[in-house]
FINUBA-707304 format. One record per atom (N, C-alpha, C, O): residue number from 1; residue in one letter; atom name; x negated, y, z negated. Coordinates in Angstrom, 1 decimal, padded with zeros to 4 digits. Each point is the difference from the previous one (the first is absolute). Example, Ala and Ser with C-alpha at 12.3 -4.5 7.8 and 13.67 -1.06 7.14 Angstrom:
2
    i  aa  at       x       y       z
    1   A   N  -013.2  -005.7  -007.8
    1   A  CA   000.9   001.2   000.0
    1   A   C  -000.9   001.2   000.0
    1   A   O  -001.0   000.0  -000.7
    2   S   N   001.4   001.1   001.4
    2   S  CA  -000.9   001.1   000.0
    2   S   C   000.8   001.1  -000.8
    2   S   O  -000.5   001.1  -000.1
//
This chain:
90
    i  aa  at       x       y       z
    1   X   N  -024.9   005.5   003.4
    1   X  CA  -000.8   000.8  -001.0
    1   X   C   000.9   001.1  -000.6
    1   X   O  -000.1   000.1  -001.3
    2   X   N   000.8   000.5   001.9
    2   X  CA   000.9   001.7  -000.2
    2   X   C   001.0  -001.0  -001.2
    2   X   O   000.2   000.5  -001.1
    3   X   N   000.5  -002.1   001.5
    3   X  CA   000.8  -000.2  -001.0
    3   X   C  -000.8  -000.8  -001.2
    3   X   O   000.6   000.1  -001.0
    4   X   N  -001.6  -000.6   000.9
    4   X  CA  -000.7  -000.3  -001.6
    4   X   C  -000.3   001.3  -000.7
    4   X   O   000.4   000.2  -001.2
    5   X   N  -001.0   000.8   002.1
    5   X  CA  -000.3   001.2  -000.9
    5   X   C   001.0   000.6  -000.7
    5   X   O  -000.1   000.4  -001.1
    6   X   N   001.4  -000.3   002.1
    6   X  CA   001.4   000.5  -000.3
    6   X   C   000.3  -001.2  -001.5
    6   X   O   000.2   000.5  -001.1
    7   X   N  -000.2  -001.7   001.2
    7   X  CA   000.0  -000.4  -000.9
    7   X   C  -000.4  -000.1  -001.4
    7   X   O   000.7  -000.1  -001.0
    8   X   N  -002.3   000.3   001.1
    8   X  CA  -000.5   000.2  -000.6
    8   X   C   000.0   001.1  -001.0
    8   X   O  -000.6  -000.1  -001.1
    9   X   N   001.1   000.9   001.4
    9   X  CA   000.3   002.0  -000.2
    9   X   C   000.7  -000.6  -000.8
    9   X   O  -000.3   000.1  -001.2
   10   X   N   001.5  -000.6   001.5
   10   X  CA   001.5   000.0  -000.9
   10   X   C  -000.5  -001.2  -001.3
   10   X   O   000.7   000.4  -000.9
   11   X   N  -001.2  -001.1   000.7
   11   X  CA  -000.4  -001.1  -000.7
   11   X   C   000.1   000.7  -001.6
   11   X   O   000.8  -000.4  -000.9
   12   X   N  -001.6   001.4   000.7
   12   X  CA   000.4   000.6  -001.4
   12   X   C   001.8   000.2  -000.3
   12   X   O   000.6   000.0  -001.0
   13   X   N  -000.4   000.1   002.0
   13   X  CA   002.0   000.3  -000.5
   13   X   C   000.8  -000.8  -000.1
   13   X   O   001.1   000.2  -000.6
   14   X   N  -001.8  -001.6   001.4
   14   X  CA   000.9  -001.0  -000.5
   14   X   C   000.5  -000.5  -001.2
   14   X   O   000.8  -001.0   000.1
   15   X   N  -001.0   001.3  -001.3
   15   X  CA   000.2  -000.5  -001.3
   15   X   C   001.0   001.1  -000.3
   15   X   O   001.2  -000.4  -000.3
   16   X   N  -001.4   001.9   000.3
   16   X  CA   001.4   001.1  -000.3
   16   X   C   001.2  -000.4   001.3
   16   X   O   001.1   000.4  -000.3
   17   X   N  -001.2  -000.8   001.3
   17   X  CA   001.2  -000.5   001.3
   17   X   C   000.6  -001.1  -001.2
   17   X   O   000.9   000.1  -000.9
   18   X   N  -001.7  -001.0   001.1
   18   X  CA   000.5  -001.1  -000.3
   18   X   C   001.0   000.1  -001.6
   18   X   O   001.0  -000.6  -000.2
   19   X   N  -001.6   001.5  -000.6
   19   X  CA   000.8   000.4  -001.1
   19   X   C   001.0   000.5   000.0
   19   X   O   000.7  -000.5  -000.8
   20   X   N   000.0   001.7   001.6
   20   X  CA   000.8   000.0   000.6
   20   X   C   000.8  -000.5   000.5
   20   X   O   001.1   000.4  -000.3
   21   X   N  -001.3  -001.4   001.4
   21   X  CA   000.4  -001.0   000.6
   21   X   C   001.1  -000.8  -000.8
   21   X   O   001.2  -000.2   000.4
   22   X   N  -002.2  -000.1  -002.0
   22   X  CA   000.8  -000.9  -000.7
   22   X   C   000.9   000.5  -000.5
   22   X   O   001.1  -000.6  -000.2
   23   X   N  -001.2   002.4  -000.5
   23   X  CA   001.1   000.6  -000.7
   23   X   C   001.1   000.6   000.7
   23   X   O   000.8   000.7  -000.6
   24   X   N  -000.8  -001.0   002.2
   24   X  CA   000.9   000.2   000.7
   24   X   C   001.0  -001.1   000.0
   24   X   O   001.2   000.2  -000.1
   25   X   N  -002.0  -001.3   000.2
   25   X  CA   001.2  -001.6   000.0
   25   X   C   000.4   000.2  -001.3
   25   X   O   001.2  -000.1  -000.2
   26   X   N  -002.0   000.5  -000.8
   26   X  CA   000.7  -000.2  -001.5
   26   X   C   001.2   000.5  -000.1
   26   X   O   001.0  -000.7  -000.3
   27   X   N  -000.9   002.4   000.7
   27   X  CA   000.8   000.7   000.1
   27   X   C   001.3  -000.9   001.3
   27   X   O   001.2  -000.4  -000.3
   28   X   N  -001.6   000.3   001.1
   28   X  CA   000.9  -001.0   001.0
   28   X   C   001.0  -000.8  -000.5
   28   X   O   001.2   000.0   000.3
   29   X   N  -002.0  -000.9  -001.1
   29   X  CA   000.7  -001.0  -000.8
   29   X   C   000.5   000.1  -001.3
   29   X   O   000.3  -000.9  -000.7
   30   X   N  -000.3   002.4   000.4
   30   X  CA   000.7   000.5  -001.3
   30   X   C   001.6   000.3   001.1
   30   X   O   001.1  -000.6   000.2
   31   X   N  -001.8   001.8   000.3
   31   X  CA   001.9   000.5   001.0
   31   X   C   000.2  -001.2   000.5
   31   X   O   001.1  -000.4  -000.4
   32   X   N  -001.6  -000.6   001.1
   32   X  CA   001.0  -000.6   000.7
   32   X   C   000.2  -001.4  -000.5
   32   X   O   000.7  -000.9   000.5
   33   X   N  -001.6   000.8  -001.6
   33   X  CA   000.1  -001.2  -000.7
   33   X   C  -000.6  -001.7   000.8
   33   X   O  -000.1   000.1   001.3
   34   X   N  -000.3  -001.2  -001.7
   34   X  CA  -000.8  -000.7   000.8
   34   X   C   001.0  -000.5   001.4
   34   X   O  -000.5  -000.1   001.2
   35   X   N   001.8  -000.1  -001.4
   35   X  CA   000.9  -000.7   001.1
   35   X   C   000.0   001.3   001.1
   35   X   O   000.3  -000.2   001.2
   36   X   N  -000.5   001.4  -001.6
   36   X  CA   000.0   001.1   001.0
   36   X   C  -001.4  -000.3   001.0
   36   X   O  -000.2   000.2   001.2
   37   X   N  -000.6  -000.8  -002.1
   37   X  CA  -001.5   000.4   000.7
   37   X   C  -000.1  -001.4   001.1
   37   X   O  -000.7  -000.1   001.0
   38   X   N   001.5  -000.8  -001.6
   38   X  CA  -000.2  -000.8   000.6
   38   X   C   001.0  -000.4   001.4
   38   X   O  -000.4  -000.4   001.1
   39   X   N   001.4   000.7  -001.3
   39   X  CA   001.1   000.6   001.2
   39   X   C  -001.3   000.9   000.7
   39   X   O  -000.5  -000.6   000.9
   40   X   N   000.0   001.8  -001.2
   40   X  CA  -000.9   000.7   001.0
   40   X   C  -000.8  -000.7   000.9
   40   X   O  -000.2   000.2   001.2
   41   X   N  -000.4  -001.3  -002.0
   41   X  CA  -000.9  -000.7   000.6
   41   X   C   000.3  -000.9   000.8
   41   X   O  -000.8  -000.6   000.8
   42   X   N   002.2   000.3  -000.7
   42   X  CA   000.4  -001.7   000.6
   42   X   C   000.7   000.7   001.3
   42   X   O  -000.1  -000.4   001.1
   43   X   N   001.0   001.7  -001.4
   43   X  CA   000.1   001.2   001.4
   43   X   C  -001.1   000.4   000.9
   43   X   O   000.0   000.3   001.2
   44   X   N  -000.9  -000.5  -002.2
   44   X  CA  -001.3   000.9   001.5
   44   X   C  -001.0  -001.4   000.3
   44   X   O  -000.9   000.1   000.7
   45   X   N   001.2  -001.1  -001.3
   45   X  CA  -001.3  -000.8   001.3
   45   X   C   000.9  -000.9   000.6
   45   X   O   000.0  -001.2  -000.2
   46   X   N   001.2   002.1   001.1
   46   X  CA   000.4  -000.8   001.5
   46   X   C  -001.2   000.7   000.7
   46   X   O  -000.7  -000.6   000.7
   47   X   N   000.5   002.0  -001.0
   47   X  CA  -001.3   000.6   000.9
   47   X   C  -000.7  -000.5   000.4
   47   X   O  -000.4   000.0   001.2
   48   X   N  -000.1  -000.7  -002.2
   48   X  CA  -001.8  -000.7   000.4
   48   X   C   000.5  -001.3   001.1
   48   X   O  -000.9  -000.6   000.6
   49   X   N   002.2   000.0  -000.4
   49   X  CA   000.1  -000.7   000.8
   49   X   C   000.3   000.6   001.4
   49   X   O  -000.1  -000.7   001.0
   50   X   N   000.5   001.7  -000.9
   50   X  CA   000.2   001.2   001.3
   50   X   C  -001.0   000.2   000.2
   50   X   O  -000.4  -000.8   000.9
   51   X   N  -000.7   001.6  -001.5
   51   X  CA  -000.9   000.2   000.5
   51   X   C  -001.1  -001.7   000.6
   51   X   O  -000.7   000.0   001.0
   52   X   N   000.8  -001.2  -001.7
   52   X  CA  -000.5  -000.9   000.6
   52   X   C   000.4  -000.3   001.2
   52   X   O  -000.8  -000.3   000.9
   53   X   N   001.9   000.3  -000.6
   53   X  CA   000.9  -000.1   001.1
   53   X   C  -000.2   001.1   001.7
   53   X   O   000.5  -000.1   001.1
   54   X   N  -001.4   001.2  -001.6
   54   X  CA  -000.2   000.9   000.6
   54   X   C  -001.0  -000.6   000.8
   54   X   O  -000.1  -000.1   001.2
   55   X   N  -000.6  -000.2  -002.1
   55   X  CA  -001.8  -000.1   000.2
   55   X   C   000.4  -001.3   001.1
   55   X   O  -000.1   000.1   001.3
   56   X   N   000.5  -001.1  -001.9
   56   X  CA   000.4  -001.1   000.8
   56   X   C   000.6   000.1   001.4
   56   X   O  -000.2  -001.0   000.8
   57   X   N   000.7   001.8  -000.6
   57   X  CA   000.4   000.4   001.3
   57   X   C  -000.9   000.7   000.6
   57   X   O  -000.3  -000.4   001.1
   58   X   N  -000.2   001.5  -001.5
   58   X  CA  -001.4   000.6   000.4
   58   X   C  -000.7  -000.7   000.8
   58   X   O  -000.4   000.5   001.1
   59   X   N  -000.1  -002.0  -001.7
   59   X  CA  -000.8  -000.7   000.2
   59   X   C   000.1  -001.4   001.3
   59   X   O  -000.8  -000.7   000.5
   60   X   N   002.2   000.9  -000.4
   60   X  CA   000.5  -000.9   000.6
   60   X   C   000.4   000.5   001.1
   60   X   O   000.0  -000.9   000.8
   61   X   N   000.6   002.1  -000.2
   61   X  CA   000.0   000.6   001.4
   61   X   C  -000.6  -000.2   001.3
   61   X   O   000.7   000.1   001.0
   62   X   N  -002.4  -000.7  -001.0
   62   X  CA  -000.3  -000.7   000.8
   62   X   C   000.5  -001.6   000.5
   62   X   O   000.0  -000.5   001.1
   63   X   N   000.5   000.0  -002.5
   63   X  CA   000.7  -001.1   000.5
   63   X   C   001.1   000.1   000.4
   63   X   O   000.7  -001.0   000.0
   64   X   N  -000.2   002.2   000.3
   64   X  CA   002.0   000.2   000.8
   64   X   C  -000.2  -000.3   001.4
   64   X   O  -001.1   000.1   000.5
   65   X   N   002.5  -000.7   000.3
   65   X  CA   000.0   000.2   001.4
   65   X   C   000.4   000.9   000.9
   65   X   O   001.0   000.6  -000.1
   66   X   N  -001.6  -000.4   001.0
   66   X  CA  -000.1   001.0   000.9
   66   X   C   002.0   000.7   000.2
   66   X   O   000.9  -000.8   000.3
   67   X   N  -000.8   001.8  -000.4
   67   X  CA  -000.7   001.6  -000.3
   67   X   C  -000.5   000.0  -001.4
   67   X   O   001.0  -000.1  -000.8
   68   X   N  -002.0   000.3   000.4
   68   X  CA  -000.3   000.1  -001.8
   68   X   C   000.2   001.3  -000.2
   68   X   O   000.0   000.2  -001.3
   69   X   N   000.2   000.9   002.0
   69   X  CA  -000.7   001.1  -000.6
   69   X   C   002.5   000.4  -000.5
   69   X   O   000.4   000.5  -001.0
   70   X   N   000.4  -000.8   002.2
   70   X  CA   000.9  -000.1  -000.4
   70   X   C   000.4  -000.7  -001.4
   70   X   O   000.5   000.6  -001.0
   71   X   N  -000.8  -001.9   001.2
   71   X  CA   000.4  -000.5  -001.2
   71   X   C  -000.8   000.2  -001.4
   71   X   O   000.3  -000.5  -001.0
   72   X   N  -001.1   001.0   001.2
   72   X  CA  -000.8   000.7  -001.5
   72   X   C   000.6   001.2   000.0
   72   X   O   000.0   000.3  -001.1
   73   X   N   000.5   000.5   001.7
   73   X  CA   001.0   001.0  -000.3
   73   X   C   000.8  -000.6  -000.4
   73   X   O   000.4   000.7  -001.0
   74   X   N   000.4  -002.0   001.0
   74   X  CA   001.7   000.5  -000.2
   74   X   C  -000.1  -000.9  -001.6
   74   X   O   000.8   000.2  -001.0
   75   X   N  -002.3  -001.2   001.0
   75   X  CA  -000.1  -000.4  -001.0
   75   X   C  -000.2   001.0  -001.5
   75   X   O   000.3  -000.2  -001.2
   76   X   N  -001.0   001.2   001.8
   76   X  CA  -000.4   001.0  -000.9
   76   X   C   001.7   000.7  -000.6
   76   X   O   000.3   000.3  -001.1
   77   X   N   000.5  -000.3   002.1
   77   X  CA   001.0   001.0  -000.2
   77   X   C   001.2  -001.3  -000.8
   77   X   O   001.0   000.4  -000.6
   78   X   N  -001.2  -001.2   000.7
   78   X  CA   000.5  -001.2  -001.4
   78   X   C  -000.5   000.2  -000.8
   78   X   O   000.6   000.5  -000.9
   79   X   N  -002.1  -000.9   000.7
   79   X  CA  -000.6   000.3  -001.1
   79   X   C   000.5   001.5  -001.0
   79   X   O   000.5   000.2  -001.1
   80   X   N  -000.8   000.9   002.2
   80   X  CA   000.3   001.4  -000.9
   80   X   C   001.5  -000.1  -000.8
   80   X   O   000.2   000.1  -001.2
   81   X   N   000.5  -000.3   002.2
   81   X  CA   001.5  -000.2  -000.4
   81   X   C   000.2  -001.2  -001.3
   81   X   O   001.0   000.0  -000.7
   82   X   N  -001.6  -000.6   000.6
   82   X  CA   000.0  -001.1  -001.3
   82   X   C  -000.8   000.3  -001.1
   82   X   O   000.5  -000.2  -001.1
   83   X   N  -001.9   000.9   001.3
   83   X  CA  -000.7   000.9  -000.8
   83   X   C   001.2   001.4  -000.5
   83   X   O   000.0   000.4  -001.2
   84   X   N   000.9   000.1   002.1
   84   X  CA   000.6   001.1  -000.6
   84   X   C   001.3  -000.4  -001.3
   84   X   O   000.3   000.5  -001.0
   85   X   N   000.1  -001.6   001.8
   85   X  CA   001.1  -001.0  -000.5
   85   X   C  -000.3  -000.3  -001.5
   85   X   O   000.6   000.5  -001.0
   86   X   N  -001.8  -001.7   000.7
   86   X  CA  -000.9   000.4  -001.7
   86   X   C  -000.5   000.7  -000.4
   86   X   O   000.0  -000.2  -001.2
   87   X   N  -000.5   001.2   001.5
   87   X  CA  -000.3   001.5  -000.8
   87   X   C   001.5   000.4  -000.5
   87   X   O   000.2   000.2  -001.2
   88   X   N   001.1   000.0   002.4
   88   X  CA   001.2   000.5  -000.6
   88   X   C   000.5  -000.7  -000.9
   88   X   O   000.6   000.6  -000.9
   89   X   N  -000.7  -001.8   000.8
   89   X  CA   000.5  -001.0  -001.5
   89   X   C  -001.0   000.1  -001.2
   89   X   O   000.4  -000.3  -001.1
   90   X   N  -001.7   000.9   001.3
   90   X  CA  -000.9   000.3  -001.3
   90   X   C   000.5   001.1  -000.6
   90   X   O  -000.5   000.4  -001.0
//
């Protein structure tokens, strides 16, 4: 309920956001021109495959073998370290 209402509140602003929104990219793709914007874009969605990758393990921890609570630590501490590893190459 608290988030439709919350929704609902902001509903008149979406049209001035969104205007914005676009004279921001415009401006974007003036400085950095379209091969800038698109290098930006092809850099940042390794993310969305890290973050799937998260979830996926998340979910899969009950299927590890016994010690799990070990090896969901050490799996975590790969994961972070390779999460730190692509962020540093972005």
């Amino acid at each position: 309920m608290r988030i439709t209402g919350t929704l609902l509140a902001h509903v008149p602003d979406v049209p001035r956001v969104a205007a914005g929104g676009t004279q921001g990219i415009q401006g974007s793709a003036h400085s950095l021109g379209v091969a800038g914007l698109l290098l930006l874009v092809v850099s940042a969605s390794p993310g969305g495959g890290t973050d799937t990758g998260i979830e996926a393990f998340s979910n899969g921890v009950p299927l590890m073998r016994e010690p799990r609570v070990a090896r969901a630590k050490r799996t975590v501490v790969y994961m972070a370290c390779s999460l730190a590893f692509t962020a540093a190459g972005l």
